[in-house]
N, C-alpha and C positions, 0 to 999 in steps of 0.2 A: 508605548507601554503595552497598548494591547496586542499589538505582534509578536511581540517576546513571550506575553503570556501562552498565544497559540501557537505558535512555535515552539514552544518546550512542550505541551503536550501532544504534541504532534510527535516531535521528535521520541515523547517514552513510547507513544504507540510504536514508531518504526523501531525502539529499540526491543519493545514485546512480538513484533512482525517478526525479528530477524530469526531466533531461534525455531521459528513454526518453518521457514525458509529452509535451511538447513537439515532441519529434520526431515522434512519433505523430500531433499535431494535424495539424503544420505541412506531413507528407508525405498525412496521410488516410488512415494506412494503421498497422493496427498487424500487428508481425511477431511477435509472441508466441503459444504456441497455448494453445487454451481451456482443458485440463486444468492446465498450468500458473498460469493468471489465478486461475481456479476455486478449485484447491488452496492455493494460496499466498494468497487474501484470504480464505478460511476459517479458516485455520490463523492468520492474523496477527489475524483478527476474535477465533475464539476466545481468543488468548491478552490479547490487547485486556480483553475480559470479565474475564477472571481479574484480569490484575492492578488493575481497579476494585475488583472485590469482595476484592482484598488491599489496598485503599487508599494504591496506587501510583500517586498523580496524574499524577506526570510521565511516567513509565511510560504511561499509558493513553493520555494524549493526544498521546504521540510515536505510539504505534500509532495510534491513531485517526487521526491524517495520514497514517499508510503504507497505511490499509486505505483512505483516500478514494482516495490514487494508484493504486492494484491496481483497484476499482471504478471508477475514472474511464478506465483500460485498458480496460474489460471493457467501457464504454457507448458509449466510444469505436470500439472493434471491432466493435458493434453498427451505428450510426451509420453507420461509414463502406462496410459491408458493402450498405447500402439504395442507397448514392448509386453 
């Protein structure tokens, strides 16, 4: 039960992550700053980790999509920083 719980809020995060995604590509420009990106896909990586090794599948790989969002941020900002 409590997987499910985290799991669903996990998942409305990644579904509030996607539209920041998006907009990000479509303007070329991300407004977020790096300590933020940084800290916040460590922190969702590490806890990612955990709940594999607690064998909370759905759990993992709802984070595992939020930490790709947060890294896709982060390459994104990269990226558009060159051009």
């Amino acid at each position: 039960m409590i997987d499910l719980i985290m799991t669903t809020t996990t998942c409305v995060m990644s579904y509030a992550m996607v539209p920041q995604v998006f907009k990000s590509f479509r303007e070329k420009e991300v407004c977020l700053a790096w300590q933020t990106m940084i800290l916040t896909t460590v922190c969702i990586l590490v806890l990612t980790l955990c709940f594999l090794r607690l064998g909370l599948v759905l759990n993992t790989v709802a984070n595992g999509f939020l930490v790709m969002l947060w890294a896709s941020l982060m390459v994104m900002k990269i990226l558009f920083k060159r051009t």
